[in-house]
C-alpha positions in Angstrom: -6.5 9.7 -4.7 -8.1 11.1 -8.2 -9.5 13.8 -5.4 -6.0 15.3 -4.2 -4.7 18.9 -4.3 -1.9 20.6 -4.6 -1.1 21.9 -0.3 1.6 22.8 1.0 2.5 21.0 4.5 1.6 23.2 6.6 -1.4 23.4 5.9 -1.9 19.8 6.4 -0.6 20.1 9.8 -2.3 23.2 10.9 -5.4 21.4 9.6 -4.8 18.4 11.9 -4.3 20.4 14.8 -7.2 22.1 14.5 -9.5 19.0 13.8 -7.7 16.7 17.0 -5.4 18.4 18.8 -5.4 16.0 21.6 -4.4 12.9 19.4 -0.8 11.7 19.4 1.1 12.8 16.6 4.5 11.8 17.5 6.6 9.4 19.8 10.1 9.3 20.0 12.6 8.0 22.3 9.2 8.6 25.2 8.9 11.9 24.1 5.0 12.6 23.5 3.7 15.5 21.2 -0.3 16.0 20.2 -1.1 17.2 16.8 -1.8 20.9 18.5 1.3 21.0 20.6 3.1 19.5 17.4 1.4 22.7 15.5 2.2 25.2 17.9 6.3 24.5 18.3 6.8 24.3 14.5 5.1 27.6 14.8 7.9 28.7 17.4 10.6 27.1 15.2 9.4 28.9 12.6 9.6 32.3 13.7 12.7 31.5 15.2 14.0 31.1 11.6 12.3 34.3 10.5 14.4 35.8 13.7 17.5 34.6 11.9 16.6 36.3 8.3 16.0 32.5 6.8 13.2 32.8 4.1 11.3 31.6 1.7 13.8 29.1 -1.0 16.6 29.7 1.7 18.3 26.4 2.6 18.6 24.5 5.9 20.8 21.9 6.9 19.8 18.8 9.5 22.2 16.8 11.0 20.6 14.7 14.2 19.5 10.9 14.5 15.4 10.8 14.7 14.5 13.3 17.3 11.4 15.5 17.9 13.6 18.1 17.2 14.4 17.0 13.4 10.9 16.7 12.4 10.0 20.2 14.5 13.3 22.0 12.0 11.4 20.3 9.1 8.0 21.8 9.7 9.1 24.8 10.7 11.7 25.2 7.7 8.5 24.3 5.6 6.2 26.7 7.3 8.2 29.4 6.6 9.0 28.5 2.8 12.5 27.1 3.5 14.4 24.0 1.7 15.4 21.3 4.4 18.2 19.7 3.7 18.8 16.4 5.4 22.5 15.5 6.3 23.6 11.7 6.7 24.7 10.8 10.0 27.1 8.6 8.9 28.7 11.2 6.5 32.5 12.4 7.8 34.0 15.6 7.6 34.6 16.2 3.8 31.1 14.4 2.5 29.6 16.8 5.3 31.5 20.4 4.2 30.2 19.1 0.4 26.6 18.7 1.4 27.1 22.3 2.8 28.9 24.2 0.2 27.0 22.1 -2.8 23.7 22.9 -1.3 24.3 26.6 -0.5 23.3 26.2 3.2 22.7 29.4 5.0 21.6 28.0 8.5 22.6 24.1 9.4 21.0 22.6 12.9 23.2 19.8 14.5 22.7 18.0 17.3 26.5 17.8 19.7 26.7 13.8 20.0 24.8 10.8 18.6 25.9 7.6 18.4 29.4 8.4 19.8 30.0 10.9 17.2 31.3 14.6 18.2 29.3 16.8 15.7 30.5 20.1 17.0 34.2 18.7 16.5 33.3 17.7 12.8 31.7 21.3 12.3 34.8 23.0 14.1 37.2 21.0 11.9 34.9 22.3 8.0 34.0 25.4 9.6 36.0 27.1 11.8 34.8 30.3 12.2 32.4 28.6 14.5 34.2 28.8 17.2 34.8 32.5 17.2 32.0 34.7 14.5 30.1 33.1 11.1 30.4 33.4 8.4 33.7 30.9 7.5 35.4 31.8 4.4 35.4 28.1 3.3 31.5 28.3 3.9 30.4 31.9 2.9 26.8 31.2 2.9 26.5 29.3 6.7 25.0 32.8 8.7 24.2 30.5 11.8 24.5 26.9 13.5 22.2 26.1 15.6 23.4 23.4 18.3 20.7 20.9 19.9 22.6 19.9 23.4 24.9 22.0 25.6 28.3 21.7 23.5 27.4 25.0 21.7 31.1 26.7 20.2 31.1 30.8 20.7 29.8 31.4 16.7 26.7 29.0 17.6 23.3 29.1 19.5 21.1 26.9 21.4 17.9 25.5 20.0 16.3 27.1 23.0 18.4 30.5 22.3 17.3 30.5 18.7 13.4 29.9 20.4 13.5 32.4 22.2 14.4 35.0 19.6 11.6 33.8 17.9 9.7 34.8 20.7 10.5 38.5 20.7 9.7 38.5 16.5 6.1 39.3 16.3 6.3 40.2 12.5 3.8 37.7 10.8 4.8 35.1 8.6 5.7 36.7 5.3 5.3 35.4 1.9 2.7 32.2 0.7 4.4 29.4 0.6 3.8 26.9 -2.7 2.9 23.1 -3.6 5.3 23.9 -6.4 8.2 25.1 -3.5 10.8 23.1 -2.5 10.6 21.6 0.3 13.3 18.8 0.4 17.1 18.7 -1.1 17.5 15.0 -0.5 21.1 14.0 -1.3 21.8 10.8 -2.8 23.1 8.0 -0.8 26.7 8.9 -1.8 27.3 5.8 -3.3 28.7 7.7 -6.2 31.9 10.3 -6.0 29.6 13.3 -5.9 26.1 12.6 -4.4 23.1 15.2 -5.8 20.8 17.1 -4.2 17.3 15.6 -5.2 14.8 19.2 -5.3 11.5 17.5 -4.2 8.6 19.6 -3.7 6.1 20.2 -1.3 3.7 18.7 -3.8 5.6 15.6 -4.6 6.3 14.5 -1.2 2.6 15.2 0.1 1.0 13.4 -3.1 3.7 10.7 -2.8 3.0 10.2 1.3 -0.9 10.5 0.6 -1.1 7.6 -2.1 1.0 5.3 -0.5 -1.0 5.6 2.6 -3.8 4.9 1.4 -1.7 2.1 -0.4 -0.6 0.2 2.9 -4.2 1.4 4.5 -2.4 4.1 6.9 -5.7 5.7 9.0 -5.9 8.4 11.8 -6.7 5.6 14.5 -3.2 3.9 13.5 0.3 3.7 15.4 3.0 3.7 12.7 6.2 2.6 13.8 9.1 3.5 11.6 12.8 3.4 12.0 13.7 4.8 9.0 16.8 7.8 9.5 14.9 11.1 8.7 17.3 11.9 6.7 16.2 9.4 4.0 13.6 10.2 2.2 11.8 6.9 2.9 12.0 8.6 6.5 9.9 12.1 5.1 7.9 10.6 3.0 6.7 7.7 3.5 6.8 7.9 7.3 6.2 11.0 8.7 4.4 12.3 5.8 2.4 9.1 5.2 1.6 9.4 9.0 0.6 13.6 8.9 -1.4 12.9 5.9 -3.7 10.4 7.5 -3.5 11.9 10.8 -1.9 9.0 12.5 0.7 8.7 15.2 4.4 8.1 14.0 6.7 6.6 16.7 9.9 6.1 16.0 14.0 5.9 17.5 16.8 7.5 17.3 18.2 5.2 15.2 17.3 1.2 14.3 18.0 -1.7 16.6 16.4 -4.4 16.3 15.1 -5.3 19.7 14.8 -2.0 20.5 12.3 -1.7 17.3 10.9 -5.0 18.5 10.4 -3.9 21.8 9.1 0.1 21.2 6.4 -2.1 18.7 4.8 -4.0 21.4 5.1 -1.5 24.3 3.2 0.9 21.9 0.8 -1.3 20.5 2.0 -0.8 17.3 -0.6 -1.6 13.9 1.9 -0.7 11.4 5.4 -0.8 10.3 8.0 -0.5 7.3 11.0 -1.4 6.6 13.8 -3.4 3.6 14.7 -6.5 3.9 17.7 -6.4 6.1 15.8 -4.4 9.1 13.1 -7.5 8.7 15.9 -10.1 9.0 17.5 -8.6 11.4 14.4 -8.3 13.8 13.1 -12.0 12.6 16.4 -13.2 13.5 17.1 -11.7 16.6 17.1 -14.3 19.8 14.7 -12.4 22.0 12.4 -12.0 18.7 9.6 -14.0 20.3 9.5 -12.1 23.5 7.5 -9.3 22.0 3.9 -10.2 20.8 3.3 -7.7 18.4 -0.1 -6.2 17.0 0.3 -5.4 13.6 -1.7 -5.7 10.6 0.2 -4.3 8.0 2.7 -1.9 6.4 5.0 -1.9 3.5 8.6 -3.6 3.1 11.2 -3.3 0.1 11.6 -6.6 0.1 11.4 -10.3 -1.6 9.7 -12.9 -1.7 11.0 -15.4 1.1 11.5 -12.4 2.9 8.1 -11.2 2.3 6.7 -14.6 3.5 8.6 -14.5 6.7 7.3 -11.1 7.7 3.9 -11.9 7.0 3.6 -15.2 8.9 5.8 -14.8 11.9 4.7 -11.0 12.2 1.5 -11.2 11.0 1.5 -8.1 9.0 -1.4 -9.8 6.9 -1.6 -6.3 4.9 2.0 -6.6 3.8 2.8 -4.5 1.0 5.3 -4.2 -1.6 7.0 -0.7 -2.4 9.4 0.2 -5.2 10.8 3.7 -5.7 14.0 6.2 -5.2 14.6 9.1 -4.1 14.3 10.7 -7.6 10.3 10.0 -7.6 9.4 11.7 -4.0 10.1 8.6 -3.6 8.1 5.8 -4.1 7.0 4.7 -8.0 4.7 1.8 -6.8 3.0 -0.2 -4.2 0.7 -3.1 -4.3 -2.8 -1.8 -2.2 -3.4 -3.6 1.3 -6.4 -5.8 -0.3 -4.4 -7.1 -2.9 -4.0 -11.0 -3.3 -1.6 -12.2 -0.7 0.4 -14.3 -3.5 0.6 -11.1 -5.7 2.0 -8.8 -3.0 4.4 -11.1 -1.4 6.0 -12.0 -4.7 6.6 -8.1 -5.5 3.8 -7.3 -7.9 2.9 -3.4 -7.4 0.5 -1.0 -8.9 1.9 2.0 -10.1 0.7 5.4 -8.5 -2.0 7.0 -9.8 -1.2 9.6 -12.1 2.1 8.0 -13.2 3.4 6.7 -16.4 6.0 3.2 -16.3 7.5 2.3 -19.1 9.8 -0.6 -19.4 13.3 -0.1 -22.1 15.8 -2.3 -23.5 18.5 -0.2 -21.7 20.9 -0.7 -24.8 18.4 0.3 -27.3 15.8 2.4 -25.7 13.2 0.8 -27.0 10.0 -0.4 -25.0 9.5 -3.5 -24.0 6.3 -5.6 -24.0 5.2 -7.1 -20.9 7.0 -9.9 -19.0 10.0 -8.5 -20.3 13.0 -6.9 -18.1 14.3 -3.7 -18.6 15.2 -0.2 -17.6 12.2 1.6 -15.2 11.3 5.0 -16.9 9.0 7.1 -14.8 6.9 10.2 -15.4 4.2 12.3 -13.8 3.5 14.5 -10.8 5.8 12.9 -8.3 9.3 13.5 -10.5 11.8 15.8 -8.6 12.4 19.2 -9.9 16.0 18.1 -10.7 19.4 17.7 -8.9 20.4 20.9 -7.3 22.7 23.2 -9.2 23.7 19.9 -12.0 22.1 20.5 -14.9 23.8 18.6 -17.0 23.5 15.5 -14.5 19.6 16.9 -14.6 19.3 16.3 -18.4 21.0 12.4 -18.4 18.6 11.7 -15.3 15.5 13.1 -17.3 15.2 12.9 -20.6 13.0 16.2 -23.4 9.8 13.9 -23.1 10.2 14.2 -19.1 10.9 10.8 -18.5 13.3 10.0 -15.0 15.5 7.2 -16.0 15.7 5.1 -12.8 18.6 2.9 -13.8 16.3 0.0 -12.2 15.1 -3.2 -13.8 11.8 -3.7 -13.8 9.3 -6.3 -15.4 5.4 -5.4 -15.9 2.9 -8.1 -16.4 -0.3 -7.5 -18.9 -2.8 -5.8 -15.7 0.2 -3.2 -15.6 1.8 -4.2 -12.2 5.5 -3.8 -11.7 7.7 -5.5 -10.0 11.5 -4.5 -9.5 14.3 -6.9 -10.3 17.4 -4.8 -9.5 19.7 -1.9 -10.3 21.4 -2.3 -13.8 24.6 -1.5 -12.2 24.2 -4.6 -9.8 23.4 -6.8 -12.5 25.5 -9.6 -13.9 25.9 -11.6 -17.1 27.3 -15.0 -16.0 28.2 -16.7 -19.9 25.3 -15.1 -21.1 22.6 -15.2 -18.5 21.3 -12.2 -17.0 21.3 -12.4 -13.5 19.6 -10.0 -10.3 21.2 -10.5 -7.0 18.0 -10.3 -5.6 17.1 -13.7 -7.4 20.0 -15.4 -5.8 19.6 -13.5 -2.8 16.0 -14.6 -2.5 16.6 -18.8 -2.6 20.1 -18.2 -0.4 17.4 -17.3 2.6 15.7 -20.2 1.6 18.4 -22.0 3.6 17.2 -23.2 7.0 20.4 -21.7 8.6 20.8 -18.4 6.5 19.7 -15.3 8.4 20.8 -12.6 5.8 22.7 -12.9 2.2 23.9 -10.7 0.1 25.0 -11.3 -3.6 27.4 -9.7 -6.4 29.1 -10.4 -9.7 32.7 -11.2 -9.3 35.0 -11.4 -12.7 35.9 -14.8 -14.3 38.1 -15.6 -16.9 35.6 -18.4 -18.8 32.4 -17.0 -17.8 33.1 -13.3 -17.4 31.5 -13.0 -14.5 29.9 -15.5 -11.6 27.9 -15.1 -8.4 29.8 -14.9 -5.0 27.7 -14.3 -1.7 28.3 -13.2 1.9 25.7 -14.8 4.0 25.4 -14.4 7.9 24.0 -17.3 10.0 21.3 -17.4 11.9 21.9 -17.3 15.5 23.4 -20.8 16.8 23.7 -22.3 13.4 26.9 -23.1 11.8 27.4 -24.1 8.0 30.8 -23.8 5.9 30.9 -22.2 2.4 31.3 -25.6 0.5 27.9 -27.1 2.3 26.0 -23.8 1.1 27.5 -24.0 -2.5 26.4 -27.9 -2.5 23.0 -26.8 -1.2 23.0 -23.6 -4.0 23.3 -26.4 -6.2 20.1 -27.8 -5.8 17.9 -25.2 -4.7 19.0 -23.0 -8.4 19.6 -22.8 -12.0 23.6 -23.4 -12.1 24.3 -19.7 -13.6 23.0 -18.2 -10.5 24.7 -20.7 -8.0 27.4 -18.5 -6.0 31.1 -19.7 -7.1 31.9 -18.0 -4.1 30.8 -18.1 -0.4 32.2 -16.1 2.7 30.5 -16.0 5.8 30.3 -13.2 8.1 29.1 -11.8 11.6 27.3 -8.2 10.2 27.9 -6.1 7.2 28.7 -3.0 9.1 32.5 -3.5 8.2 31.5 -3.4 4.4 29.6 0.0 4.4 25.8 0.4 4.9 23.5 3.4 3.0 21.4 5.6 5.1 18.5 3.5 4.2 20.2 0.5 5.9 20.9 -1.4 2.7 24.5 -3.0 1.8 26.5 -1.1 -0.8 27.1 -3.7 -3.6 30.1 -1.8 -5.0 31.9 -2.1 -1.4 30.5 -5.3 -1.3 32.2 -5.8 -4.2 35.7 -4.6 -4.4 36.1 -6.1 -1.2 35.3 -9.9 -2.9 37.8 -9.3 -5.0 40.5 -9.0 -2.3 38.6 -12.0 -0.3 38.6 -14.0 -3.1 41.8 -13.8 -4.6 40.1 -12.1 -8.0 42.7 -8.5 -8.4 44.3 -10.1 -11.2 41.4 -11.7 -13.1 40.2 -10.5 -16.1 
């Protein structure tokens, strides 16, 4: 990619459309847009917008599952210079009137229901002036809501009504829009008390989405199936960017199933997908998994090893490859290339974007390690965000006066300069001494011929300060007890990483999932504690 420039997205789009308007762009849910058609209703979305006084740096708020019409509010918010600002579907009321008021939102689209979820009740209950006129005095800044279904409240409008205002505004687009512009506020998975609003430009995600497509070998003639919420940035990105930028088709669903995912594959003749570990185990484990023979070749997975191994030889995704990032870095840091050695991109080896800088720290004493040691992931280059909306101070501890982003990863890199991530420093555990990644454990736990999914944190202990405990689910029709899988931990591991601890369980949904469908380890954790018995240890 030595040969990129800077563009701005719609360029890229309007540039597809012109060279294939025919081809498949998107499929969702059965819905079916071409590259031109795609082209022409951002257009109509965008004008709409202008219809509604959004411009160039306003912000605009998404909250729907996948849908064409979330990716037709992001194009058009882009084509008209306007920050998107994706909203979790999973957030409630309070974490949604934050995302709002912290982001400065002037217009927010919201589908009614998804997922048995009343939207327009949640909006009612933060804002609600909606009912009656906008603005709300608890959200000064929200001028409209625009309502995608037929529960619209007497202060909203249609999707359609807001079209065809745009209809009857034949001013031209104003302004240039920039690569240097915003064009994504990604909130953080709001893991943390107060999640950040990641600035990403149009630059970094378009860079980001065109290396790592050429990374997992994404080309026009490809089908790209991705389940990943839009409202991650592994959903922008490195799905429907990665798809626009190579002029593929993205299909994709409302939200991830596992059949359904399985099924939509092979009905669609799918070549690639993506995906982290748990959407791979939970489509590999899935009962009716061998009903759908599936086409692919290759995509990209945040995953290990054993994981790694399964996908490639039961899904034959040959051209498996590895991706590390966050949402910090557009968002992906690295990612081993399709014709890499099998055996290197399996066990997690990546090459780092080009144009980046990795360095590896001792996370105590900020100095850099050599390689094949572990340490903190600092990243620098093109695809670093702009900062964390309105939190400067948060800004500055993030990046640091020579402009590196400190991920709060650990990493290793070997002597040709691939990385390969271990885990977050805040997952990590010392058990009498030993560091320990839950990954590792996590990793030989699937090993176990009836383990379908496990998942791994530190618990407290008086002698060794802290020891592994694990949650594992069973593969379907197994049973096992928590002493066999200990006893079998015991042989299959060094005995600092063997979990002191087992529970097993039916899903992890109970615990508290992220947007980007991985387990949060601090739930994870504090509830151990109560499982366990550990409150009072020290």
């Amino acid at each position: 990619m030595a040969d990129w420039q800077a563009q701005v997205l719609s360029d890229v789009l309007s540039r597809n459309a012109e060279l294939f308007p025919q081809r498949e762009a998107l499929v969702i849910a059965g819905r079916r847009l071409g590259y031109g058609e795609l082209w022409e209703k951002t257009l109509e979305v965008a004008q709409g917008l202008r219809a509604l006084g959004v411009k160039r740096g306003d912000h605009v708020a998404v909250c729907m599952g996948n849908c064409i019409e979330w990716v037709l509010c992001f194009y058009g918010a882009a084509t008209v210079g306007a920050v998107t600002v994706p909203v979790n579907t999973r957030f409630k009321a309070d974490e949604l009137k934050y995302c709002l008021k912290q982001a400065d939102v002037k217009l927010l689209f919201v589908i009614d229901r998804f997922l048995g979820i009343n939207f327009i009740e949640m909006v009612k209950g933060v804002c609600p002036a909606v009912d009656t006129a906008l603005p709300d005095p608890q959200l000064p800044l929200l001028a409209n809501v625009i309502v995608v279904g037929s529960d619209v409240p007497r202060g909203a409008l249609r999707f359609e009504e807001m079209l065809a205002l745009g209809a009857i505004y034949d001013e031209p687009l104003p302004e240039e829009v920039l690569p240097g512009d915003v064009l994504l506020m990604q909130f953080t998975s709001g893991t943390t008390a107060y999640p950040k609003g990641v600035m990403l430009t149009h630059d970094n995600m378009l860079r980001n989405a065109a290396h790592v497509a050429g990374r997992f070998d994404c080309r026009a003639e490809d089908r790209y199936y991705s389940a990943r919420p839009f409202y991650h940035v592994a959903g922008t990105t490195l799905s429907l960017l990665a798809a626009l930028t190579s002029g593929a088709c993205l299909i994709s669903s409302p939200y991830f199933d596992p059949e359904e995912a399985l099924s939509v594959m092979w009905m669609e003749e799918c070549t690639l997908t993506s995906g982290n570990d748990t959407m791979f185990l939970m489509m590999l484990n899935h009962p009716n998994f061998a009903k759908y023979p599936l086409k692919l070749r290759g995509g990209w997975a945040s995953a290990g090893p054993e994981v790694s191994q399964q996908i490639v030889g039961r899904m034959r995704m040959t051209g498996l490859c590895h991706a590390y990032g966050l949402s910090e870095a557009s968002p992906n840091v690295c990612m081993s290339n399709w014709s890499d050695a099998l055996e290197k991109r399996i066990s997690g080896w990546a090459h780092v974007l080009e144009g980046l800088e990795v360095s590896i720290i001792d996370p105590e004493t900020g100095k850099e390690l050599l390689p094949g040691a572990s340490g903190e992931i600092l990243v620098r280059g093109w695809s670093v965000m702009q900062g964390y909306y309105n939190m400067p101070d948060e800004t500055a501890r993030a990046i640091d006066p020579e402009g590196w982003l400190h991920t709060g990863d650990l990493g290793v890199m070997d002597e040709d300069g691939r990385l390969r991530f271990l885990s977050r420093i805040k997952d990590a555990f010392r058990v009498g001494g030993e560091n320990v990644a839950p990954a590792e454990v996590e990793d030989a736990l699937l090993k176990h011929p009836k383990i379908g999914q496990a998942q791994v944190i530190g618990v407290p202990d008086a002698r060794l300060v802290e020891v592994a405990a694990a949650y594992v689910i069973l593969k379907d029709g197994e049973t096992a007890t928590p002493e066999e899988i200990i006893a079998w931990s015991k042989t299959h591991m060094a005995g600092f990483r063997v979990p002191r601890y087992v529970k097993i369980v039916e899903t992890f949904d109970n615990i508290g999932m992220t947007g980007s469908a991985k387990v949060q380890k601090n739930k994870l954790r504090a509830q151990a504690l109560i499982d366990f018995g550990l409150q009072q240890t020290t």
